[in-house]
N, C-alpha and C positions, 0 to 999 in steps of 0.2 A: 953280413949280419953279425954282431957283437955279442947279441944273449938277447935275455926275455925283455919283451916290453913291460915298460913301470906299469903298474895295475890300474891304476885310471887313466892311463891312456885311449883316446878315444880315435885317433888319427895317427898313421900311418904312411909319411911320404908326401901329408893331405888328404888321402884317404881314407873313411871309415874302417873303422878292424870289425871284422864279426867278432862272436862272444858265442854265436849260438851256430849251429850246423842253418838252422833256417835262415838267418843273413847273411850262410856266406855265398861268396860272388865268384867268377874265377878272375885271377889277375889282382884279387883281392889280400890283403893280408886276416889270419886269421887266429884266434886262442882260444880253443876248444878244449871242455872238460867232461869226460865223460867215462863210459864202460866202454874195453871194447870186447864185443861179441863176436869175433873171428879173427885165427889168428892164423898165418898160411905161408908155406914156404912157396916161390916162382923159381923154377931153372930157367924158362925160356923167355927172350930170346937171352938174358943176361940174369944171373943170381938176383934174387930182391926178395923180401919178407912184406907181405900185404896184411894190415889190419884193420878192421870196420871197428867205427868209434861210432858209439850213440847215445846222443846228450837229453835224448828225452823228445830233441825238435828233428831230429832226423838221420841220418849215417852219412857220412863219411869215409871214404877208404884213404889208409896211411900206408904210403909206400917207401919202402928205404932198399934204396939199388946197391947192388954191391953186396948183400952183405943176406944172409939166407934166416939168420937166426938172431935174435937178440935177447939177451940176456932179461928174465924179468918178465919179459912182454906175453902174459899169457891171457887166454879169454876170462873174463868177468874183471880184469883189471880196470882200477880208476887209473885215468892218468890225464895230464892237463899237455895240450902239444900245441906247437905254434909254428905257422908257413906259412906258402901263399898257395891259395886253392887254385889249382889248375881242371880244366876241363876236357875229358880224356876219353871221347868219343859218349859224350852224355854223362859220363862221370864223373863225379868232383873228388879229386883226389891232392891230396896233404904230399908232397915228395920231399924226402926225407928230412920233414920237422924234427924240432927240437921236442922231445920229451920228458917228461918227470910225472913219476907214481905220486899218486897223490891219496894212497889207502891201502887198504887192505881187500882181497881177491872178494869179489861179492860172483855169486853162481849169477849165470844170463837168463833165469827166470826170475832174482829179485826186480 
């Protein structure tokens, strides 16, 4: 992958891209914009930083392996991310998308 997809882009590979937590598919590509509302270090079985994004239409967990901590990434942040959704025992999870803030920190009861 190169960078972000142009903004009207509707297709992916031929495929639909979701836009929203509720179209996404796993296998699918996706550009989600949202808050996220947890933010979480994993040691096991390998380092990775887990975040839950929620766009209004549902959550999403965002994984980034390797790497325990990220700069920025903290709860009630907007940020807009882009991947392909994978489905990880019932879960739909983002592994490690491309991110950018897209605000300023809103608390997870706005």
């Amino acid at each position: 992958m190169t960078g972000w997809l142009p903004e009207g882009t509707s297709e992916w590979g031929g495929m639909p891209v979701a836009r929203t937590v509720a179209e996404a598919a796993p296998r699918r590509r996706a550009v989600l914009t949202g808050s996220l509302r947890a933010v979480r270090e994993r040691a096991n079985p390998a380092p990775c930083c887990d975040a839950v994004l929620d766009d209004g239409t549902g959550t999403i967990t965002l994984r980034w392996v390797g790497r325990r901590r990220l700069p920025g990434l903290d709860c009630g942040r907007a940020v807009t991310v882009e991947g392909t959704v994978l489905d990880q025992h019932g879960l739909f999870v983002l592994l490690n998308p491309l991110y950018r803030f897209c605000g300023p920190v809103s608390t997870p009861n706005e």
